[in-house]
C-alpha positions as CSV (number, residue, x, y, z in Angstrom):
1,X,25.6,4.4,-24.1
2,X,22.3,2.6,-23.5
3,X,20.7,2.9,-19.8
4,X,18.1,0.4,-18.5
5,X,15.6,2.9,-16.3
6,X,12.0,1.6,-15.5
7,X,9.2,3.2,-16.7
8,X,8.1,6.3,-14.4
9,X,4.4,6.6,-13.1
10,X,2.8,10.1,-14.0
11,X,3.6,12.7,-12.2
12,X,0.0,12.7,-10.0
13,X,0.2,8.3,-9.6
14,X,2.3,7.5,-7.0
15,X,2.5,3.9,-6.0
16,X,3.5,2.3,-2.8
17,X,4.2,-1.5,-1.4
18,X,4.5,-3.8,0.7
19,X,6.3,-6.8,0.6
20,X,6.2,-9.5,3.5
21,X,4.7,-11.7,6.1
22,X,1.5,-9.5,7.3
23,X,2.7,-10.5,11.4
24,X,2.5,-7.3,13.8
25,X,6.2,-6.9,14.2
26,X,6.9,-6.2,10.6
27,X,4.6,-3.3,10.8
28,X,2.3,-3.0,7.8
29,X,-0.4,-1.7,10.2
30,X,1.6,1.2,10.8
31,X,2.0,1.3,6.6
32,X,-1.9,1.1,6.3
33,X,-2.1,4.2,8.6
34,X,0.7,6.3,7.0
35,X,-0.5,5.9,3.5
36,X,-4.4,6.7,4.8
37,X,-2.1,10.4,5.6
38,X,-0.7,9.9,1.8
39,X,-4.1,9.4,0.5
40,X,-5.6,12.4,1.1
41,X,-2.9,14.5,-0.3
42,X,-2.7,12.6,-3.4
43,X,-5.8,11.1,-4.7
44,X,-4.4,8.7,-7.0
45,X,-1.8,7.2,-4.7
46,X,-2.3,3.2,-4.1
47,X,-0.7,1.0,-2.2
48,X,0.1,-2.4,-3.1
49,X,0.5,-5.4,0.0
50,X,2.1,-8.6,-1.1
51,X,1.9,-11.6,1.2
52,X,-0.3,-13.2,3.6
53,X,-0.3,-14.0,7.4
54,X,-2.4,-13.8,10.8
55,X,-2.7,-10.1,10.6
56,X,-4.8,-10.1,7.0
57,X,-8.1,-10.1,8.0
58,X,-7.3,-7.2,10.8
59,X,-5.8,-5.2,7.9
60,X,-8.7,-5.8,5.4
61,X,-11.1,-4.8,8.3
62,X,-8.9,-1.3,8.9
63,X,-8.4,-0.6,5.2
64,X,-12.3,-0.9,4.4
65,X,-12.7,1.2,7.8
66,X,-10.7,3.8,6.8
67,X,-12.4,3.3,2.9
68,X,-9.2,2.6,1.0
69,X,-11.2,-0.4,-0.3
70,X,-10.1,1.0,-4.1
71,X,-6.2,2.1,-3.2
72,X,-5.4,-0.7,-1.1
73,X,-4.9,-4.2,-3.0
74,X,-3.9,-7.4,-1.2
75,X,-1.9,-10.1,-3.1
């Protein structure tokens, strides 16, 4: 029996997204701040934010002042 599984990070990558509208309700600030936690436990964690709206530039500003510039990528 074949069995379709996608390919698993290493065991010390772990990857993270988000996928939406970037509006305050939907809460990716509140995902910016709980992966800065991740972060510092696992040094090779990123985070991946996929879409675009009002709240962008206000969540470039608090990833570059928490200095995830490197393990938080907009799309």
């Amino acid at each position: 029996v074949w069995e379709a599984r996608a390919p698993r990070p290493p065991r010390d990558e772990t990857r993270f997204a988000y996928l939406g509208r970037l509006v305050d309700w939907k809460g990716v600030g509140l995902a910016v701040a709980a992966f800065d936690l991740v972060a510092r436990r696992a040094p090779r964690a990123t985070l991946d934010i996929v879409g675009d709206g009002p709240l962008r530039a206000e969540l470039e500003a608090d990833v570059a002042r928490r200095r995830l510039d490197g393990r938080v990528r907009f799309t």
